[in-house]
Structure formats: structure tokens, C-alpha cells
C-alpha positions as CSV (number, residue, x, y, z in Angstrom):
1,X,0.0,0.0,0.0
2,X,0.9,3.4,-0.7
3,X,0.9,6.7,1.7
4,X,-2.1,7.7,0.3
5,X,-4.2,3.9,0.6
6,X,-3.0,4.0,4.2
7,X,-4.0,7.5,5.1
8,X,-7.5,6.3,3.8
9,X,-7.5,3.1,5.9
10,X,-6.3,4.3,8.4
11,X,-8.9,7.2,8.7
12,X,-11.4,4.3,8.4
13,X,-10.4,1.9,11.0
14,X,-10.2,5.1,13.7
15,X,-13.4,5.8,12.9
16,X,-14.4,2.2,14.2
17,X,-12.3,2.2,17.1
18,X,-13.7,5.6,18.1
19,X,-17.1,4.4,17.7
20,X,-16.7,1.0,19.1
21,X,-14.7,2.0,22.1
22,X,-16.8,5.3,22.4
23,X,-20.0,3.4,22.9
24,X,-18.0,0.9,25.3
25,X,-17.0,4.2,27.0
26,X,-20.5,5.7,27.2
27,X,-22.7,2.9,28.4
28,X,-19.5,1.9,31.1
29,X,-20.2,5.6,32.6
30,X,-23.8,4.9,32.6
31,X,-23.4,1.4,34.7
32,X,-21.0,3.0,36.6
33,X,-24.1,5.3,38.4
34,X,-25.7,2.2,40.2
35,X,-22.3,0.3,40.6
36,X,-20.8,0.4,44.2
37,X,-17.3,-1.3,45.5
38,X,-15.3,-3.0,43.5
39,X,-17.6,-3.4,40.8
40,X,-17.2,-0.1,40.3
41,X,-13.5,0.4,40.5
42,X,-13.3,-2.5,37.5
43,X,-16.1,-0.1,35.4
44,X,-13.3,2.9,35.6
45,X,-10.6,0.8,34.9
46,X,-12.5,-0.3,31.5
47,X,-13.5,3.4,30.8
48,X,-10.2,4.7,31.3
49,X,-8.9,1.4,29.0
50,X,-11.8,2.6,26.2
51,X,-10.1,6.3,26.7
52,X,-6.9,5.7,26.5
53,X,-7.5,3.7,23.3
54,X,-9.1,6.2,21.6
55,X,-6.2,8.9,22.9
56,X,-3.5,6.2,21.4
57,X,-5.3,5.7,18.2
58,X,-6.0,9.9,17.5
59,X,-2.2,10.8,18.3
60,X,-0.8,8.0,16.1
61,X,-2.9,9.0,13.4
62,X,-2.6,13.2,13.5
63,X,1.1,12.2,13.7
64,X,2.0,9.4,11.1
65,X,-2.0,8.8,9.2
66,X,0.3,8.0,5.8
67,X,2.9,5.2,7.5
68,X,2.1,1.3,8.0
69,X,3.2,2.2,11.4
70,X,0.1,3.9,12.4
71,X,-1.9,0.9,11.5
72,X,0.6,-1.2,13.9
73,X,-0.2,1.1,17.0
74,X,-3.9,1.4,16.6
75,X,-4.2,-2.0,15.9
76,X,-2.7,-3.1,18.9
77,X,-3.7,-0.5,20.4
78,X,-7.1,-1.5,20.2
79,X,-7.0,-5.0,20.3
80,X,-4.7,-4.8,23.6
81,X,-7.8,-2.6,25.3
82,X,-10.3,-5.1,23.9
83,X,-8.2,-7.5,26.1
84,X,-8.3,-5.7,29.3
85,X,-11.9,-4.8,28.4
86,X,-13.0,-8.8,28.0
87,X,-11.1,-9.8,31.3
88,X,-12.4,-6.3,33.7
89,X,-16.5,-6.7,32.0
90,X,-18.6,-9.5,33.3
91,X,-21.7,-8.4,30.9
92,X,-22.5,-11.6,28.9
93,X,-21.9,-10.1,25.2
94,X,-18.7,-8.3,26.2
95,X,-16.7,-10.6,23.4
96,X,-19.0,-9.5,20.5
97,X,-17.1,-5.9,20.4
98,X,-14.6,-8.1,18.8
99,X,-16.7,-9.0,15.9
100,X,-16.4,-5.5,14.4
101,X,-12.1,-4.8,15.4
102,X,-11.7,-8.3,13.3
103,X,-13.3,-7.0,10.2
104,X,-12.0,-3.7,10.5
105,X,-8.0,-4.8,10.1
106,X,-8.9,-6.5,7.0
107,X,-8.7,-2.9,5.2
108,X,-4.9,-3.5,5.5
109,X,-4.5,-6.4,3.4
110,X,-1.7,-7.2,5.6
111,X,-1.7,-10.8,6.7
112,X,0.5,-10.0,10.0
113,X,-2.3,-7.7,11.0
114,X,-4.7,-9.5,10.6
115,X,-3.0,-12.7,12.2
116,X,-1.8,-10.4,15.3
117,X,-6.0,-9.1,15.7
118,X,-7.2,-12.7,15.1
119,X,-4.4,-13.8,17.8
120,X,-5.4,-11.4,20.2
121,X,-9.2,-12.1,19.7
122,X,-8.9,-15.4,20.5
123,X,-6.3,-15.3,23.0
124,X,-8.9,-13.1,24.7
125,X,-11.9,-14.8,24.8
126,X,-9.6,-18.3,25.7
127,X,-8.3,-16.3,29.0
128,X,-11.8,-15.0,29.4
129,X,-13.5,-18.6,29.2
130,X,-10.1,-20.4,31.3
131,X,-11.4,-18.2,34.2
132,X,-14.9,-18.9,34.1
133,X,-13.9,-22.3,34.2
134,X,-11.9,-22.1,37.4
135,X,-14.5,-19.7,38.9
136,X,-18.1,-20.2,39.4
137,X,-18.3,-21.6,35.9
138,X,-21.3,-19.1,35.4
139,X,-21.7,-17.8,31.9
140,X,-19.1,-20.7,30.3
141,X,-21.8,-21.8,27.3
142,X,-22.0,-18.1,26.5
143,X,-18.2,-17.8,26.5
144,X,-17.8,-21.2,24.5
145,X,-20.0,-19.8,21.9
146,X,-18.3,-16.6,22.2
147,X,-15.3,-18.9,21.4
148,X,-16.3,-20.8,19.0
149,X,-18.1,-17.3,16.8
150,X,-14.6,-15.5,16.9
151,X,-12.9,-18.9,15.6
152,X,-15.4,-18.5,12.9
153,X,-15.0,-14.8,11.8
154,X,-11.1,-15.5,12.5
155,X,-10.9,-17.6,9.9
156,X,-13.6,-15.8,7.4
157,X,-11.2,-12.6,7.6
158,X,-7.9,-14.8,7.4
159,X,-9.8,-16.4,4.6
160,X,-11.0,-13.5,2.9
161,X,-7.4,-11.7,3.4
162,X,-6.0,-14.0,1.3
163,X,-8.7,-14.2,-1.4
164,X,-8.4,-11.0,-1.6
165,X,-4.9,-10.7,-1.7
166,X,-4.8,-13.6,-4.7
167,X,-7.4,-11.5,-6.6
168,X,-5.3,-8.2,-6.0
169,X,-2.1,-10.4,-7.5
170,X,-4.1,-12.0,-10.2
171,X,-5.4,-8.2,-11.5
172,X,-1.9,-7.2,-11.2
173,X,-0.7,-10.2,-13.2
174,X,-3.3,-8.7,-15.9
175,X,-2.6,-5.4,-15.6
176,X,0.9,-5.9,-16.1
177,X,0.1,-8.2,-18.9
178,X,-1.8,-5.2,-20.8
179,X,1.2,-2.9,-19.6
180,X,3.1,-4.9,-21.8
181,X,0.9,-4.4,-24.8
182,X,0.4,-0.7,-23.9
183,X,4.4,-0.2,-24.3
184,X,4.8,-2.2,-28.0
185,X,1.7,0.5,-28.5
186,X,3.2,3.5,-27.3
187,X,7.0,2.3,-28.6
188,X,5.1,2.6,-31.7
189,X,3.3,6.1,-30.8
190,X,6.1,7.9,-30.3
191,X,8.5,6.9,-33.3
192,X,5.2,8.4,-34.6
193,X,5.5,11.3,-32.5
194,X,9.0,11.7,-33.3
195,X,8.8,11.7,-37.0
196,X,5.6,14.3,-36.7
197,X,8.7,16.3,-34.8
198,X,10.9,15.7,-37.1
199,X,8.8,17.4,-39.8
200,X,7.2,19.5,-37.7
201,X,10.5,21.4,-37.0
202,X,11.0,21.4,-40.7
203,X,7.9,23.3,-41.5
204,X,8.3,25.5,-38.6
205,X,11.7,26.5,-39.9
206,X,10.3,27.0,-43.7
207,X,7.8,28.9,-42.2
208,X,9.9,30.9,-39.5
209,X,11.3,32.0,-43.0
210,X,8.7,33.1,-44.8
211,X,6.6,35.1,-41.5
212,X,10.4,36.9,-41.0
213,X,10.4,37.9,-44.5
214,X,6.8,38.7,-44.3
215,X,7.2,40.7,-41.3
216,X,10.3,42.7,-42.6
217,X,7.8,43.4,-45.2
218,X,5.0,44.7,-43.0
219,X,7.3,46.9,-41.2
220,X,8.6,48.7,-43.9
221,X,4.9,48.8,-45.0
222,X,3.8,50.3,-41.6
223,X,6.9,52.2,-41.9
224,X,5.8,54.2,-44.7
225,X,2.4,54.0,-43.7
226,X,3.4,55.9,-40.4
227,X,5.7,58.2,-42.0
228,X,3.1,59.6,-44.4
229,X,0.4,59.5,-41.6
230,X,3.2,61.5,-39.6
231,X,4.3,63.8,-43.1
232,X,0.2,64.8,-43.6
233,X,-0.6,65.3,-39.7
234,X,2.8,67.7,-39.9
235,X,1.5,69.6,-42.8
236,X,-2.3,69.5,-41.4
237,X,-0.8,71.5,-38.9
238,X,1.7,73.7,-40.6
239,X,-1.6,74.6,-42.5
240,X,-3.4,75.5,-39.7
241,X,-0.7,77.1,-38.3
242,X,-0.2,78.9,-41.5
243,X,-4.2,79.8,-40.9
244,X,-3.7,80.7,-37.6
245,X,-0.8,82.6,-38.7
246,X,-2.6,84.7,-41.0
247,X,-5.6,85.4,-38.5
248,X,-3.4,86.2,-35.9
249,X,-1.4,88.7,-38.5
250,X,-4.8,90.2,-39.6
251,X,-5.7,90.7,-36.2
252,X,-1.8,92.3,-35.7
253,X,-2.7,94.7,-38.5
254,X,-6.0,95.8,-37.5
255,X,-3.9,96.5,-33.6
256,X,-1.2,98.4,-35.2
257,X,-3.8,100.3,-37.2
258,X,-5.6,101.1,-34.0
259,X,-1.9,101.8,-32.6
260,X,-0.9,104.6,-34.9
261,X,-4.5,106.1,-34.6
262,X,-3.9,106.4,-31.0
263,X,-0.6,107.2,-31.1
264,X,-1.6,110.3,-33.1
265,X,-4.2,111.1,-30.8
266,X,-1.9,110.8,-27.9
267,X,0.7,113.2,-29.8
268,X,-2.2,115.5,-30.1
269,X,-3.4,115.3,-26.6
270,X,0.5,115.2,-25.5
271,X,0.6,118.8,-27.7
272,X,-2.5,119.9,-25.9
273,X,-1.2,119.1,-22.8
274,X,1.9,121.5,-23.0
275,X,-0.2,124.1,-23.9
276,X,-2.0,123.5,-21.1
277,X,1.0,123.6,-18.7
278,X,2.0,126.6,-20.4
279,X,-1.2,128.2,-19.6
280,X,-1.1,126.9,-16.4
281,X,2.5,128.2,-15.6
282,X,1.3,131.5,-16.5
283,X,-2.0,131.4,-14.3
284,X,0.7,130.4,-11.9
285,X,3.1,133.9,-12.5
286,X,-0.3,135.9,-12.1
287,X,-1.2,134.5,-8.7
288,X,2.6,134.7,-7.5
289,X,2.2,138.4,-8.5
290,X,-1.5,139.3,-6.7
291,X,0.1,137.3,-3.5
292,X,3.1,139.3,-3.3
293,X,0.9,142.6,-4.2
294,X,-1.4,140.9,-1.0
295,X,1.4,140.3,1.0
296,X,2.9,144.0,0.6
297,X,-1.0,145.3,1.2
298,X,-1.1,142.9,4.7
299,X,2.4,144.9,5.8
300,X,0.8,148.2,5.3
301,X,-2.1,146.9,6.8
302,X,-0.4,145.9,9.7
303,X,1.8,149.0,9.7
304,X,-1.6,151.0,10.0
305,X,-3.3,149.3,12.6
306,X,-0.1,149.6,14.9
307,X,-0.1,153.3,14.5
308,X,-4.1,153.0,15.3
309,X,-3.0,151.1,18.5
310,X,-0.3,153.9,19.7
311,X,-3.2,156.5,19.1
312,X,-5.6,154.7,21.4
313,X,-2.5,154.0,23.3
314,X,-2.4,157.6,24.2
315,X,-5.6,158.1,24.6
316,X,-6.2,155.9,26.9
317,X,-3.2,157.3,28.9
318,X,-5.2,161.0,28.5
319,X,-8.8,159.1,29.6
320,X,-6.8,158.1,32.8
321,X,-4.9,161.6,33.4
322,X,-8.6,163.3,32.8
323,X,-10.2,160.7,35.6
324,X,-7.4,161.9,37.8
325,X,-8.0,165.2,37.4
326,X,-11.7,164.9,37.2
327,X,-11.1,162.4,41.0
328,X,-9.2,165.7,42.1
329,X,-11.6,168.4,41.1
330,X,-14.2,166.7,43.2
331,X,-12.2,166.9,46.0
332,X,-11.7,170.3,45.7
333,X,-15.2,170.7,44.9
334,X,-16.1,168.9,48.3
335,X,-13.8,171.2,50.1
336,X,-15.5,174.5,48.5
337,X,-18.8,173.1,50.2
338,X,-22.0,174.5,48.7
339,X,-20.1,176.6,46.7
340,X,-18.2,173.8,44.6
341,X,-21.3,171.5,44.0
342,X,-22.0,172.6,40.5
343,X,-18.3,172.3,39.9
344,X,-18.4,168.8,41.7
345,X,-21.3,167.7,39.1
346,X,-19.1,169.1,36.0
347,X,-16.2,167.3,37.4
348,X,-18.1,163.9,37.8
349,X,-19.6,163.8,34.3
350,X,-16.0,164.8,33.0
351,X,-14.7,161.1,35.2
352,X,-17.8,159.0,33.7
353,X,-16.9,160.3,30.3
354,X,-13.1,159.6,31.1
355,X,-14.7,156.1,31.9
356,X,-16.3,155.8,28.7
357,X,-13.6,156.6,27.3
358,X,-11.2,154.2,28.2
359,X,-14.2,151.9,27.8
360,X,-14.3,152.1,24.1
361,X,-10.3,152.6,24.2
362,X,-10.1,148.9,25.5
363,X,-12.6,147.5,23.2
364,X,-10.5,149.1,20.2
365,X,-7.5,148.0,21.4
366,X,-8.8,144.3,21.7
367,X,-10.5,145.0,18.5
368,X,-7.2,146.0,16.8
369,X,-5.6,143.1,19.0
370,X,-7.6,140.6,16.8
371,X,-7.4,142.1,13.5
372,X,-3.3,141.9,14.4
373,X,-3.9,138.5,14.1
374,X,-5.9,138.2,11.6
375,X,-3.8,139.8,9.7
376,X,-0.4,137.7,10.7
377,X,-2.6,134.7,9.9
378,X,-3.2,136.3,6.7
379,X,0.1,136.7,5.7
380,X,1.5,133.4,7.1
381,X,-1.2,132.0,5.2
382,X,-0.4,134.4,1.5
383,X,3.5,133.3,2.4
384,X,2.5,129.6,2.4
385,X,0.8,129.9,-0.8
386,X,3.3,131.7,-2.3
387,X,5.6,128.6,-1.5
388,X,3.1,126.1,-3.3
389,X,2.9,128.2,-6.1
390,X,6.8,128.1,-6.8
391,X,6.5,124.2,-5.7
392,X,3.9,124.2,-8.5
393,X,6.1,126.6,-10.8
394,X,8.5,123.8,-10.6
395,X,6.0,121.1,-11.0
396,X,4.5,122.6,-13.9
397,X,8.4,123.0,-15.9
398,X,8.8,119.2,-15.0
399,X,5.0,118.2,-16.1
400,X,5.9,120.1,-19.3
401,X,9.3,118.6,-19.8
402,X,7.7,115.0,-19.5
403,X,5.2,116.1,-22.3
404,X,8.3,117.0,-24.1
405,X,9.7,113.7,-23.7
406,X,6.5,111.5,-24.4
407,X,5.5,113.8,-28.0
408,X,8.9,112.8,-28.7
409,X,8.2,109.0,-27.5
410,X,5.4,109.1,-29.5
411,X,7.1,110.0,-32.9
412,X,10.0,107.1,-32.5
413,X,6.8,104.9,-31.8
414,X,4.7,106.0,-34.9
415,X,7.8,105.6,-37.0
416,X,8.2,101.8,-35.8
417,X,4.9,101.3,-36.3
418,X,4.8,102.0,-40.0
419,X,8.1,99.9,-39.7
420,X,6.1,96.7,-38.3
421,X,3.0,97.6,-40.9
422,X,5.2,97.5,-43.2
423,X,6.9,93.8,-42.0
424,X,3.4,92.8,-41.4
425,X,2.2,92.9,-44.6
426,X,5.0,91.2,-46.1
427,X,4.4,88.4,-43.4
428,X,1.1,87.7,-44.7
429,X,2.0,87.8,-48.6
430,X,4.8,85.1,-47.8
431,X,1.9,83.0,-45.7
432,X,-0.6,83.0,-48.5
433,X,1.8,81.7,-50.9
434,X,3.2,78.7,-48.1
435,X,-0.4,78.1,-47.5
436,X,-1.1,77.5,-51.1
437,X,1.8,75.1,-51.3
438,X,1.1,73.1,-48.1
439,X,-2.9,72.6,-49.2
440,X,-1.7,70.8,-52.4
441,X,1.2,68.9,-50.3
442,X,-1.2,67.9,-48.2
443,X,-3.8,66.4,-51.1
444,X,-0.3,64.4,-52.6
445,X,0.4,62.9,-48.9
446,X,-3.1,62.1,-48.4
447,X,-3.1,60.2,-51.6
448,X,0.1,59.0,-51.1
449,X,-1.0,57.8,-47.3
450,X,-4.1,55.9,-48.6
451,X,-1.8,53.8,-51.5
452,X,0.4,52.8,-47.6
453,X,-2.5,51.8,-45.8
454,X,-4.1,49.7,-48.6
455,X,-0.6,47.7,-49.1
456,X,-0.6,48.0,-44.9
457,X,-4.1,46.4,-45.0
458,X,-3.1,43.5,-47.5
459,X,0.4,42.9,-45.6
460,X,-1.8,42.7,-42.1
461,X,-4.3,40.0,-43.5
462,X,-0.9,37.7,-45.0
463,X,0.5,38.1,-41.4
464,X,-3.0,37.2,-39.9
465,X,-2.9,34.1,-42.1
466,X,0.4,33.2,-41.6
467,X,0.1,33.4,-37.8
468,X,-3.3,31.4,-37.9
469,X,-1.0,28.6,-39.5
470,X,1.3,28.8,-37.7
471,X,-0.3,28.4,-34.7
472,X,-2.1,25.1,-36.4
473,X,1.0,23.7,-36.7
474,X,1.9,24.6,-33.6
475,X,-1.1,22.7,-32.0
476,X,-0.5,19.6,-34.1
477,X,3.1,19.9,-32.7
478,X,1.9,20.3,-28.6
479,X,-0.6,17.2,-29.3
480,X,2.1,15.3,-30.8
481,X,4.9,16.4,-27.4
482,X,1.8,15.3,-25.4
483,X,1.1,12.3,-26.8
484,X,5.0,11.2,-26.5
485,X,5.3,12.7,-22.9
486,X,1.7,10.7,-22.0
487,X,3.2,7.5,-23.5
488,X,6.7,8.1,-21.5
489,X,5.1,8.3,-18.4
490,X,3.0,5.6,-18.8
491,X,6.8,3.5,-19.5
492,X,8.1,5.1,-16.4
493,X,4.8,4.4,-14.4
């Protein structure tokens, strides 16, 4: 037997002893509930015998299922527990578990298996029925039956090892016997094989000849055909380039037109800018001239009201001398007594107009006080301007010498202008006449380019053909490898 035949009889004879010695297990637990003394001690021993049968028989398999030395432990693994189990039980039946272990080894086809399990069997029951003999003697026409039904199926298996085991020889004989014809058949198969080879390798080389010489054809064919795809795209686009060209010129001339009618109104608003400026600068003389004329009339101004202010000045000092004199004559009119009253009233209307007088004396000199400054205000304020109109004096020469400088920009660019007009125009006679020539080099390639994909087109469909052969050939060669690999293994089988 092979790995594989023993992993699968092996697997079968564990599931027996699992179910056998499971169910001897089982119903042992189930006694051992209404067991007591030593009855009870021999129903764990037999459990634990059962258990530790099963335990054997699962390691040995998980660890060598594929080896003939698996089916040596479990065997006696479970025929050595089937032992201790017929010895410990005193059930009358306990030798039929037997019955099943017997059949079970015969999966083997190994006649020291099976001898071993029938030995041990029998051995079993013998020992079993020797004891009932020196016992009691209870039970001993059940044990020699027992006995006498294991001799039986002993010898049915030992019997039908060997049957088998001459049958499995005899189909061996035959099968070796149509091996034999098999190999004159396949001897003859692959000198068939080989000469299909032979030419096959032949062919292939012829045709390896003609596909290279086919192919070097197709790729200067595609060659060409790509080429004079690639020669009309390029002049598609140098067409529309040259169209774009021309739009784009068009559109250059129409802005330089729209340039030099700007630039001439700019040279005309630049011109009407300096006169402007020139205008403005003299705007700016006049009002430099009425300030300083202001400023001048401010001095007198201020001159005037100073003199103003010493006149009130000294009248005020005279207001103050006639109150004085006016505080004295009423004394001396208080001293004359009756006779000095009238003088006493003259002298106190001349104090109250002295009063008044000084009065209005110190509201004109605060008046004047005020229109002093006013008038410094006014001046500091004249002097300021006349500083911003000599800042804008000086502006207004610099705003006039930029005009200067931009009329004169403007000419240089007027002049370049007509220049670039002029460049323009001869751009766009050149592009016309390139246009012209690359719309009928474009009709020639595009004839030229459907003459490559027609010859493109015919060398495609001879490649297509020859690949479709060749691959027929090829498939005739891979079933004529298989068939001489399939007949070699079969040899080495």
C-alpha cells in the first residue's frame, strides 16, 4: 500500500475504534451510576482502558495517518484494550465488540495484521472462558460460543485476506500483462510522435522564413504608412498654423492700425497738454504776482493798525490823566462846600466820560488786538501759498518737460509702427503663398497615405494568415509532445 491507501484506511479503521470504544465508553459511565465497591473500581478501569485507546489511536494518526506504522499502534492499540476490556467486563456479550475490530484490520491487506487481531481475539476470549472455568463456571456456554463465533470470523477474515490478496495479485498479473501491450503500442506512438517532430520542425523553420520575411515586409509597409500618416498630420498642422498665422497677422494689423490712430491722438493730446501747462505756468506767475501785491497790502495793513494802536494807546493814557484830574476836582469841589457843587457835578460827568472813554479805548485795542492777528494769519497763510505756487512753478516745468519727452516718444513709436506695418504685410503675402503650397502637399500625402494603408491592410491579412498557421501547426506539434510525454510516463509508471 501506498501513503495515500493507508491515510485512507487508516482514517477508516479510527473511525471504528472511536465508535466501538466510544459506545463501550458511554454505556461503562452509565453502569458506573448504580455500581458500588469493587464493581465499580473494575467499570473505571475499562473506561479509562476505552479512553486511553481512543487517545492512542488519534495521536498515532494526526502524527504518522500516511505510515504502515500507524496501523501497527492502533491495531494493537485496540486490540490490547479489547483484552483488558474482555477480562475487567462481566456483561455476557462483552466478546461480541470483537466481531467488528476483526473485520476492520482486513482494510490493510496485511496478513500479520490480521493474524496479530485474530491472535489477540482469540487469545482473549480463551483467557476469558479459562477463568470462568476455574471460577463459578457461570456464563461458560456463553463464552464457549463466544469462542467458537470468533474462531469462525477468525478464519472468514484470514480467509477472505487471502482471497483478496490472490485476486489483487491475479489483476496485477493482468494489468501488467496489458502494460506490456500498452508499451509495444506507445513504442510505436512515439517513433510516430518523433517523426511528426521531425517534420514539424522542418515546417516550422520554412515557415519561420517566410513570417520573418513577411514581417520585414510589413514593417517597412507600416513604416511608410506611419511616415506619411506622420508627413500629412505635420502639414495638417503647418496649415493650420499657417491659418492661424494669417488670423493672428490680420488681427496684428487691424492693432497696429488702431496703434498709430492712438498714437496720433496721444501726440495731439500730449501737444494739448503743454499748452495747457504753459497756460497753467502762466496762471501760476499771475497769482505769485497778486500774492506778493497781498502780501505787501497785509504789511501796510499791519503798519496802519499799529499806529491805530499807539493812538488809542495815548488816549487811553489822556482818559486816565482826565479821571485823575476829574477824582481831584471833586475833592476840591467837596472842600468849596456849597459853593463847589455845580463844579463837583461838571467834574463827575467829566470822570464818567473819562470812563467811557477808556471803555471804548479797551474794546478798540482788543478790536485791533484781533485784526493783528488776523492779519499775521493772513500773511503766514499768503507766504505759504506763495511757497506752493513756486513748488507748483516747478512742477508745472517738469509736467511740461515730460510732455516733451512723451510727444517725442510718440514719434519714435509712430515711426516703428509703419516699420512693423510694413513687416506685417510682407508676413502675410509670404503665408498665402506657403499656405497654397502646403494645401496641395497635403492632397499628394493624403493620396500617397491611402496607397500605404491599402498595401498596410493586404500585408496585415498575410500576417494574420500566416500566424493562424502557424499556430495550427503549432497545436499539431503540442498534441504530438503530449502524446509522447503521456506514452513516457505511462513507460516510467
Amino acid at each position: 500500500m501506498n501513503e495515500e491507501q493507508y491515510s485512507r484506511a487508516n482514517k477508516r479503521v479510527l473511525l471504528a475504534i472511536v465508535v466501538v470504544f466510544g459506545y463501550i465508553a458511554v454505556t461503562l459511565m452509565l453502569a458506573l451510576g448504580v455500581s458500588q465497591g469493587g464493581h465499580a473500581a473494575k467499570i473505571v478501569m475499562e473506561a479509562v482502558t476505552a479512553a486511553a485507546v481512543i487517545v492512542i489511536s488519534v495521536v498515532a494518526y494526526l502524527g504518522k495517518r500516511t505510515t504502515r506504522t500507524c496501523a501497527v499502534i492502533m491495531t494493537l492499540s485496540m486490540m490490547i484494550g479489547y483484552f483488558v476490556i474482555v477480562q475487567l467486563n462481566t456483561t455476557v456479550g462483552t466478546w461480541t465488540y470483537g466481531l467488528p475490530l476483526l473485520i476492520v484490520a482486513m482494510v490493510y491487506l496485511d496478513k500479520k495484521i490480521v493474524m496479530v487481531t485474530n491472535g489477540i481475539a482469540l487469545v482473549s476470549i480463551v483467557v476469558h472462558l479459562v477463568r470462568c472455568f476455574l471460577g463459578d463456571g457461570s456464563d461458560l456456554q456463553n463464552n464457549v460460543i463466544g469462542l467458537f463465533v470468533l474462531l469462525l470470523t477468525a478464519y472468514a477474515c484470514n480467509s477472505a485476506e487471502r482471497l483478496l490478496e490472490c485476486f489483487f495479485k491475479e489483476n496485477l498479473a493482468e494489468i501488467q500483462n496489458a502494460s506490456d501491450i500498452q508499451k509495444d503500442s506507445n513504442k510505436k506512438m512515439i517513433i510516430v510522435a518523433e517523426n511528426i517532430s521531425k517534420h514539424f520542425g522542418e515546417a516550422m523553420d520554412m515557415l519561420d522564413g517566410l513570417q520573418e520575411s513577411i514581417n520585414v515586409s510589413h514593417s517597412s509597409i507600416q513604416e511608410i504608412a506611419d511616415s506619411t500618416e506622420s508627413t500629412a498630420e505635420a502639414i495638417q498642422k503647418q496649415a493650420v498654423m499657417c491659418s492661424d498665422i494669417q488670423g493672428n497677422t490680420d488681427q496684428a494689423e487691424q492693432g497696429i492700425k488702431e496703434m498709430i490712430e492712438a498714437s496720433h491722438k496721444t501726440n495731439d493730446n500730449v501737444k494739448e497738454g503743454a499748452g495747457v501747462v504753459s497756460e497753467l505756468k502762466e496762471q501760476a506767475v499771475n497769482v505769485a504776482d497778486a500774492s506778493q501785491v497781498t502780501v505787501d497790502v497785509i504789511r501796510s495793513l499791519t503798519d496802519k493798525v499799529e499806529e491805530v494802536k499807539t493812538f488809542v494807546d495815548s488816549i487811553i493814557n489822556i482818559s486816565n490823566q482826565t479821571n485823575l484830574l476829574a477824582l481831584n476836582a471833586s475833592i476840591e469841589a467837596a472842600r468849596a462846600g456849597e459853593a463847589g457843587k455845580g463844579f463837583a457835578v461838571v467834574a463827575d460827568e467829566i470822570r464818567q466820560l473819562s470812563e467811557q472813554t477808556k471803555d471804548a479805548s479797551a474794546n478798540i485795542t482788543e478790536i485791533i488786538q484781533k485784526l493783528n492777528e488776523d492779519t499775521k494769519r493772513a500773511n503766514d497763510s499768503i507766504m505759504t501759498a506763495a511757497e506752493s505756487v513756486e513748488k507748483q512753478n516747478q512742477l508745472i516745468d517738469d509736467t511740461r518737460d515730460k510732455f516733451n519727452d512723451v510727444g517725442n516718444a510718440v514719434e519714435v513709436l509712430m515711426g516703428n509702427i509703419d516699420v512693423a506695418e510694413q513687416s506685417i504685410q510682407k508676413i502675410l503675402d509670404a503665408t498665402g503663398v506657403i499656405s497654397d503650397n502646403i494645401t496641395h502637399l497635403s492632397a499628394t500625402g493624403e493620396e500617397v497615405a491611402a496607397s500605404s494603408t491599402e498595401g498596410l491592410r493586404t500585408a496585415d491579412i498575410t500576417v494574420e494568415k500566416m500566424s493562424n498557421c502557424k499556430k495550427v501547426l503549432e497545436n499539431i506539434y503540442l498534441l504530438a509532445e503530449d502524446l509522447k510525454n503521456s506514452v513516457e510516463n505511462n513507460e516510467n509508471q
